[in-house]
C-alpha positions as CSV (number, residue, x, y, z in Angstrom):
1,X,59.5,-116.8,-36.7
2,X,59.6,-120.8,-36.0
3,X,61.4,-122.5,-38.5
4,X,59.2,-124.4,-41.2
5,X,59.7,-127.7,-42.1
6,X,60.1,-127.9,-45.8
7,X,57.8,-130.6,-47.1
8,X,54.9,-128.6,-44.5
9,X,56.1,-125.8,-46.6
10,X,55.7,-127.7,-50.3
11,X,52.1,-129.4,-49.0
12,X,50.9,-125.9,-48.0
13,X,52.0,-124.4,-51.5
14,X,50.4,-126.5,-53.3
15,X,46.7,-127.0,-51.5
16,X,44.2,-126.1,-53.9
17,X,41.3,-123.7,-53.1
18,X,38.3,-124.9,-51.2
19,X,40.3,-128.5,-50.6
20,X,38.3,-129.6,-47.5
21,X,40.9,-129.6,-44.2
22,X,40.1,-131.3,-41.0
23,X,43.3,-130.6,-39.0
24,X,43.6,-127.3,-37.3
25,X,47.1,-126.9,-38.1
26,X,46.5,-126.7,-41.9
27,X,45.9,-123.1,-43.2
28,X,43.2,-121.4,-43.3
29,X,41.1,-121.4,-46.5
30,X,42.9,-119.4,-49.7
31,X,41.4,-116.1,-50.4
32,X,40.6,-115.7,-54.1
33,X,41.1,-112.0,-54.8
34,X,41.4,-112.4,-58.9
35,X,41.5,-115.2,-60.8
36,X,43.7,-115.3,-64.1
37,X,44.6,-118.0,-66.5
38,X,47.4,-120.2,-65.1
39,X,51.2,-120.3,-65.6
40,X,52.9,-123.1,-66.2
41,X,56.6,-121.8,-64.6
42,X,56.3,-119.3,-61.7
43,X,59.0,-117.9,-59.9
44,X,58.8,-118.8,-56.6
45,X,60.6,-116.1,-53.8
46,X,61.6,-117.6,-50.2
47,X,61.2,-114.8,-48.0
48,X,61.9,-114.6,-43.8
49,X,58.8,-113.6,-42.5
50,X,57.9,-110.2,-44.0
51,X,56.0,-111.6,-47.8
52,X,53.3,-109.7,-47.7
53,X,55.0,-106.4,-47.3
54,X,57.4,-107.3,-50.2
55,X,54.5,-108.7,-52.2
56,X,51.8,-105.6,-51.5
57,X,55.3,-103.3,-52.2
58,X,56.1,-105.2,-55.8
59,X,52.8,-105.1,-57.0
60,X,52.7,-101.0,-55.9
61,X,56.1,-100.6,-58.2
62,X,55.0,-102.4,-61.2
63,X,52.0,-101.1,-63.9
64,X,49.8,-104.6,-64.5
65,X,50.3,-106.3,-61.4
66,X,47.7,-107.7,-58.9
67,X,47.9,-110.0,-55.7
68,X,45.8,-112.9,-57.0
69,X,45.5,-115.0,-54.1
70,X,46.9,-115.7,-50.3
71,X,46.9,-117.9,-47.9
72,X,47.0,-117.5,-43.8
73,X,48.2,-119.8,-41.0
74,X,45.2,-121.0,-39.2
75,X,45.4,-121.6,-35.4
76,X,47.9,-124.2,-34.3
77,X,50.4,-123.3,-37.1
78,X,53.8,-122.5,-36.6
79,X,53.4,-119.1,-36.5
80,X,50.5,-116.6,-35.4
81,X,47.2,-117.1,-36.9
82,X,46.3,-115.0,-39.7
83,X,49.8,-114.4,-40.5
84,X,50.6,-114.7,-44.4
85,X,52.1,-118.2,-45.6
86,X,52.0,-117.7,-49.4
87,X,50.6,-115.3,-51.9
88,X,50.5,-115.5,-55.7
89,X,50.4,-112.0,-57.2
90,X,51.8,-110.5,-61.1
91,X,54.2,-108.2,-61.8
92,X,53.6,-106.6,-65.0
93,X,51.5,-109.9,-66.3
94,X,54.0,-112.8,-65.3
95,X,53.0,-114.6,-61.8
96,X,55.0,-115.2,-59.1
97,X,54.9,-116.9,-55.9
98,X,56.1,-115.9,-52.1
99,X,56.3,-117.9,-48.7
100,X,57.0,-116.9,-45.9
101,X,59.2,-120.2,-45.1
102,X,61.7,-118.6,-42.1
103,X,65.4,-118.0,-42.3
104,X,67.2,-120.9,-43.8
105,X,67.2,-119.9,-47.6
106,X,68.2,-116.2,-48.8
107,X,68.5,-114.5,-52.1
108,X,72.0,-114.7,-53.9
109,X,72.9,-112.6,-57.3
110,X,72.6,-116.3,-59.0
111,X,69.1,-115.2,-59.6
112,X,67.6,-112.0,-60.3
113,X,64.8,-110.5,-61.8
114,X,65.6,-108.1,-65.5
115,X,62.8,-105.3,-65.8
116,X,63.1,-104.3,-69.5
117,X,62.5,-100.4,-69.3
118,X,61.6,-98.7,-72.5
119,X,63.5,-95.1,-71.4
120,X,65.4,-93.2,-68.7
121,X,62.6,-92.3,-66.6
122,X,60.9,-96.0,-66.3
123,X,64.4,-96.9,-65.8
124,X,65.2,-93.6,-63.1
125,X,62.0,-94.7,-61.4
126,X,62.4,-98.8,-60.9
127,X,66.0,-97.5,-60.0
128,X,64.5,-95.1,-57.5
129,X,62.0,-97.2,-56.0
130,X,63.6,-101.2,-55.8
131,X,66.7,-99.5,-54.4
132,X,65.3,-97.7,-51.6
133,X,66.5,-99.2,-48.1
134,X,68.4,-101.7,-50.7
135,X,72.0,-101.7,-52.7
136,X,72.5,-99.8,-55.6
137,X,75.0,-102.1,-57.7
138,X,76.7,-102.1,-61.0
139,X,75.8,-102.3,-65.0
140,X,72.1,-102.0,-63.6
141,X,71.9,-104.5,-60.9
142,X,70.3,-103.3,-57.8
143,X,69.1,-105.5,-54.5
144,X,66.1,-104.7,-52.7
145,X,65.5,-104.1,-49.3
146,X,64.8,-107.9,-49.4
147,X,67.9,-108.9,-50.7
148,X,66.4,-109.4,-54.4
149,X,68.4,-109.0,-57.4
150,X,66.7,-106.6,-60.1
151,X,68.3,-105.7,-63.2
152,X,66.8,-102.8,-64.8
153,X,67.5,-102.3,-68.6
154,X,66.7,-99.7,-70.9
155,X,65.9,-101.8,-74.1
156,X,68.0,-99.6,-76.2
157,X,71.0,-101.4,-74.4
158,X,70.6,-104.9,-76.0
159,X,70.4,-103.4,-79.7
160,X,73.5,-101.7,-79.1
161,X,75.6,-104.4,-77.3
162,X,74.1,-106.3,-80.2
163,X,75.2,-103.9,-83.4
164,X,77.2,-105.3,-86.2
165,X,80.0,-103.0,-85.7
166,X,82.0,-104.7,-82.8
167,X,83.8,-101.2,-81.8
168,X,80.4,-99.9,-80.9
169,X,79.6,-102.9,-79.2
170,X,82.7,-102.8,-77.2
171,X,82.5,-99.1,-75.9
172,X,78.8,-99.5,-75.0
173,X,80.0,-102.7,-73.1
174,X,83.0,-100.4,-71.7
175,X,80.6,-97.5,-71.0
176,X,77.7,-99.8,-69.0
177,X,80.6,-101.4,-66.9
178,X,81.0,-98.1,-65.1
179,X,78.0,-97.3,-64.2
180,X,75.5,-98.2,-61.5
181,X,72.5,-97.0,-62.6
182,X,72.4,-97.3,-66.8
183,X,72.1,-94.0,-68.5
184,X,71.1,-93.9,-72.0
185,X,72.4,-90.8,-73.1
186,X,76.0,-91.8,-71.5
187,X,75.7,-95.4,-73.5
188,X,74.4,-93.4,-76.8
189,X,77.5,-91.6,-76.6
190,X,79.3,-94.4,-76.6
191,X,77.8,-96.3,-79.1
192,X,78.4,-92.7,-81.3
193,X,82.0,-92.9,-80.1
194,X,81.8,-89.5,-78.8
């Protein structure tokens, strides 16, 4: 993939649909799939070239989540016609944005995405899928095959880490340091001191 020029990149994000275009190098008209009520912050992911299979495999993962709208190069664009240059889709209700913008920018551990999981098995099976052809990491971090950072989180974990009494506090903290993957039952055990 050609290497896009950043303020082509920041015009193109921002077009509105149905603005009239007269150049054949600006995208093609936005395709509307569902329309929602806006967002006033969305998190915006940089990807190489390969947005739309990151985008179509986020929104399979997630309950609540929908591609709301995309955007394709047009002919005499950087890239092939047709090919995605952004999307705007939801993952469980919040928005987010993806470009396909080349390879100058990639995902650090600075930023990453928590997924709040109500038990073991939403947690076992975010773990499962967001880590496949990824990096399993520690305390609940994972990268995707991306290079996106995901923590996933039972909710149980905050209450404890939170608790009045700071010994129980401390051997949670202790117990979630080893592990990769969080597992209640090992954390309850440690907030039991057992």
């Amino acid at each position: 993939m050609k290497l896009l020029l950043p303020s082509t990149l920041l015009f193109a994000a921002i077009l509105l649909p149905g603005a009239p275009r007269t150049d054949a190098s600006f995208p093609q008209e936005p395709r509307t799939l569902v329309m929602s009520k806006k967002q006033k912050i969305t998190t915006f992911l940089w990807f190489d070239d390969d947005a739309e299979a990151a985008v179509h495999f986020y929104v399979s993962v997630f309950k609540d989540s929908k591609v709301l709208s995309e955007t394709r190069w047009g002919e005499g664009g950087p890239v092939p016609k047709g090919t995605l240059m952004t999307a705007t889709f939801e993952l469980a209700g919040q928005r987010f944005m993806a470009l396909n913008g080349g390879p100058m920018y990639h995902f650090t551990e600075a930023v990453s995405l928590f997924v709040d999981c109500e038990n073991q098995r939403e947690v076992d099976e975010l773990w499962q899928k967001l880590s496949a052809g990824g990096e399993p990491g520690h305390c609940g971090w994972l990268k995707d095959r991306w290079g996106l950072s995901w923590q996933v989180i039972p909710t149980v974990l905050g209450e404890m880490l939170n608790d009045k009494d700071p010994a129980k506090s401390r051997r949670v903290g202790a117990a979630m340091m080893a592990m990769g993957k969080l597992d209640i039952a090992g954390l309850q055990k440690a907030y039991d001191g057992r």
